[in-house]
C-alpha positions, 0 to 999 in steps of 0.5 A: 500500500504504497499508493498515495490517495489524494481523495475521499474517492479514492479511498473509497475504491479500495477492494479488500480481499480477505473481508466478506460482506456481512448479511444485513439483519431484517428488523421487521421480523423482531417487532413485537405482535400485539393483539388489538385491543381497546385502550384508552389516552388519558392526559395527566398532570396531578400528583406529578407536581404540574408535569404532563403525561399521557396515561394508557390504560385498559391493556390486559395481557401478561406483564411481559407484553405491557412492558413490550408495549410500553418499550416500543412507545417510549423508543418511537416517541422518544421519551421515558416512561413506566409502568404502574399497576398496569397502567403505561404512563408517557412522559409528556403530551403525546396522545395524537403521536401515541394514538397514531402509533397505536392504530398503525399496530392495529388497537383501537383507542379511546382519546380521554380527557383535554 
């Protein structure tokens, strides 16, 4: 490698040939199935010394699916979060974007409240 490259282009054009391409992984098959369920958006702000959150609750499902549902809410909002007696609380007023995910996996939702 003796060669001097005077671009980024030319860097670009170098072949390795003990390096073989890696398989590109499909993220679509590891998303969470859901079942369609009914569940209403409520929007909170007492108790939380004026904080605002979005409360979904009527989920019924095991703790591992609320926690699945609850994860894949924050991640696509990209906000915190948790779970509390089964009830996923949302940091924030995101009940139009929650609302849209929501329907986008299939559940029906029940806009509550403000």
């Amino acid at each position: 490698m003796s060669k001097k490259f005077n671009s980024l282009e030319d860097l670009g054009k170098i072949q390795f040939d003990n390096l073989q391409p890696t398989p590109k992984e499909d993220k679509s098959i590891s998303a969470p199935v859901f079942v369609s369920q009914n569940l209403e958006a409520h929007f909170s702000n007492k108790g939380r010394a004026g904080k605002t959150v979005t409360i979904l609750k009527g989920f019924s499902g095991s703790p591992s699916e609320i926690k699945n549902l609850a994860k894949t809410l924050k991640n696509k909002v990209g906000v915190g979060g948790s779970i509390k007696n089964g009830e996923i609380i949302i940091q924030g007023n995101f009940r139009d974007k929650i609302i849209q995910i929501l329907q986008d996996m299939g559940h029906k939702i029940k806009r509550v409240g403000g």
